[in-house]
C-alpha positions as CSV (number, residue, x, y, z in Angstrom):
1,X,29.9,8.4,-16.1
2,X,28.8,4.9,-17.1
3,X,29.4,3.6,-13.4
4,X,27.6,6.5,-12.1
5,X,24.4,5.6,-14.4
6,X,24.7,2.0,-13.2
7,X,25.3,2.9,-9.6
8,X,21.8,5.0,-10.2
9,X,20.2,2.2,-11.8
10,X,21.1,-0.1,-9.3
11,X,19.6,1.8,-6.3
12,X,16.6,2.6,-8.6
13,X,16.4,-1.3,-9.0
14,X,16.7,-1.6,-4.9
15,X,14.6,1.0,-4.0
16,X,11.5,-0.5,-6.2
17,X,12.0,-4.0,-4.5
18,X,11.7,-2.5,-1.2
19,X,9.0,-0.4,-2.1
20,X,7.0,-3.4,-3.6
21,X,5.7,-4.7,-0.3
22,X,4.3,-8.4,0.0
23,X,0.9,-6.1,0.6
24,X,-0.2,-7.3,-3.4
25,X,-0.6,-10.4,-2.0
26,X,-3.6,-11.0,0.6
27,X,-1.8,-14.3,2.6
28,X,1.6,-12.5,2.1
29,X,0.0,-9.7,3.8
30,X,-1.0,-11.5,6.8
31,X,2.5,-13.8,7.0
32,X,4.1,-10.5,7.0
33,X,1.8,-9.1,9.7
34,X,2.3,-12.0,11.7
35,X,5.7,-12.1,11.6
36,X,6.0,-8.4,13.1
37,X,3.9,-9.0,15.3
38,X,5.8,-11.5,16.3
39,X,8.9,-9.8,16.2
40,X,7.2,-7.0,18.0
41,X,8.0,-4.7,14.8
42,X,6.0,-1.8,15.3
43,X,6.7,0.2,12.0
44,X,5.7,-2.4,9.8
45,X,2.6,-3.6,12.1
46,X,1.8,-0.1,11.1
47,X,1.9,-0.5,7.4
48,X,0.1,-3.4,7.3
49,X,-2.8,-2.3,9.7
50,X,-6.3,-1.5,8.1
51,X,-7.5,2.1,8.9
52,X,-10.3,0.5,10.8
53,X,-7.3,-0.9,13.0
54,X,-4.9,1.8,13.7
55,X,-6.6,2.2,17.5
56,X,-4.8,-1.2,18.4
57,X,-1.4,-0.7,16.7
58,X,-0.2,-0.5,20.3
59,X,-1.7,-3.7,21.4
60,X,-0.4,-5.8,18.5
61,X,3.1,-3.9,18.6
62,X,3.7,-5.1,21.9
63,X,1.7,-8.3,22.4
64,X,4.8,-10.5,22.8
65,X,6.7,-7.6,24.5
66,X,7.2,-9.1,28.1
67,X,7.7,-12.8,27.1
68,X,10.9,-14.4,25.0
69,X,11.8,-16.8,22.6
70,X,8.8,-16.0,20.5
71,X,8.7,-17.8,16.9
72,X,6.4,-18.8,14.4
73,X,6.2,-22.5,13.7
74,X,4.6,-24.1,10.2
75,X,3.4,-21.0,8.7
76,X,1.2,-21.1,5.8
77,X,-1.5,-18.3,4.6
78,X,-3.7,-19.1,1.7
79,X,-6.5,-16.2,0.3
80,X,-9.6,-17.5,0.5
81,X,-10.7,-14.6,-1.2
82,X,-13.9,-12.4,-0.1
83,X,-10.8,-10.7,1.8
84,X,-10.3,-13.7,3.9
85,X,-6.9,-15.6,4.9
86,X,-6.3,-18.8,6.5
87,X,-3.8,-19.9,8.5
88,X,-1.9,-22.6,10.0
89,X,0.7,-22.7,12.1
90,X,1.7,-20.9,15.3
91,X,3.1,-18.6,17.4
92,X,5.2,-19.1,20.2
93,X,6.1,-17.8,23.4
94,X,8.2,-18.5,26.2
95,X,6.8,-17.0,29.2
96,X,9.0,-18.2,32.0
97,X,10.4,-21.4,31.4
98,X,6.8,-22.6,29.6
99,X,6.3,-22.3,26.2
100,X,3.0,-21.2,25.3
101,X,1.2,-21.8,21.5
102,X,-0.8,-19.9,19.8
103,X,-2.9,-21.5,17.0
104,X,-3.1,-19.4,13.8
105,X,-6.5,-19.0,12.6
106,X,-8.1,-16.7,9.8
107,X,-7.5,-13.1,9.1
108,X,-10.0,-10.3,7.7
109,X,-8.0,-8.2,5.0
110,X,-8.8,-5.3,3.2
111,X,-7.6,-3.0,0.2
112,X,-6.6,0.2,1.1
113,X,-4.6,2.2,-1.2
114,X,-4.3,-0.6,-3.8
115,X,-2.5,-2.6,-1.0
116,X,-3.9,-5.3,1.1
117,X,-4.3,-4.5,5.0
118,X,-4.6,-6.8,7.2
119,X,-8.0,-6.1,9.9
120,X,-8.1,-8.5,12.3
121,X,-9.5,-12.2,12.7
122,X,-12.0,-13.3,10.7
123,X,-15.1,-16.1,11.6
C-alpha cells in the first residue's frame, strides 16, 4: 500500500511539473516559442500562441519545414515588461548547402488565461 501511495505521489509530483509550463515567465515564454518553432513543434506553437494569433499557427508551425539543420544560436530573452521581450541570438537554417541567420529581435506577449502568450514581434 505504501508503494502504491508513493507511486501516486510521484506521478502527482510529475504531472504538476509538466503542467507548470515556462508560460509564468514572459522571456521563458518566448525561448520556448522559439524553440518550437524552430523545431517545427506544432502542438506546443499552439499553446504558446495568443488568441489574436491562432490564424498563423500554420505559418509558424512550418516556417523551417523545407530547410535543415535548423538551430538556435546565443539565445537570451529578457522581459522588458509592458508585455514586451527582447532577444538576442538567432536562428538558423540550412537551406541547401548555405546557412542562413536569422536575428532574434523583440516579441509582443500577452496574458491569456493567467499564462503568458506569445503575439508576434514587437517595435
Amino acid at each position: 500500500m505504501k508503494k502504491i501511495f508513493l507511486l501516486c505521489l510521484l506521478l502527482t509530483l510529475l504531472l504538476a511539473a509538466c503542467g507548470s509550463s515556462s508560460a509564468s515567465d514572459p522571456a521563458q515564454t518566448v525561448e520556448a516559442y522559439l524553440q518550437a518553432k524552430a523545431d517545427g513543434d506544432a502542438t506546443t506553437i499552439q499553446q504558446l500562441l495568443c488568441s489574436e494569433m491562432e490564424g498563423v499557427l500554420e505559418r509558424e508551425s512550418r516556417a523551417f519545414e523545407s530547410v535543415s539543420g535548423v538551430h538556435i544560436e546565443g539565445m537570451a530573452c529578457t522581459d522588458e515588461g509592458s508585455g514586451k521581450v527582447s532577444c538576442t541570438g538567432k536562428i538558423v537554417a540550412t537551406y541547401g548547402t548555405e546557412d542562413t541567420e536569422f536575428p532574434l529581435t523583440a516579441y509582443r506577449v500577452v496574458q491569456e488565461d493567467g499564462e503568458w502568450k506569445w503575439c508576434g514581434e514587437s517595435n
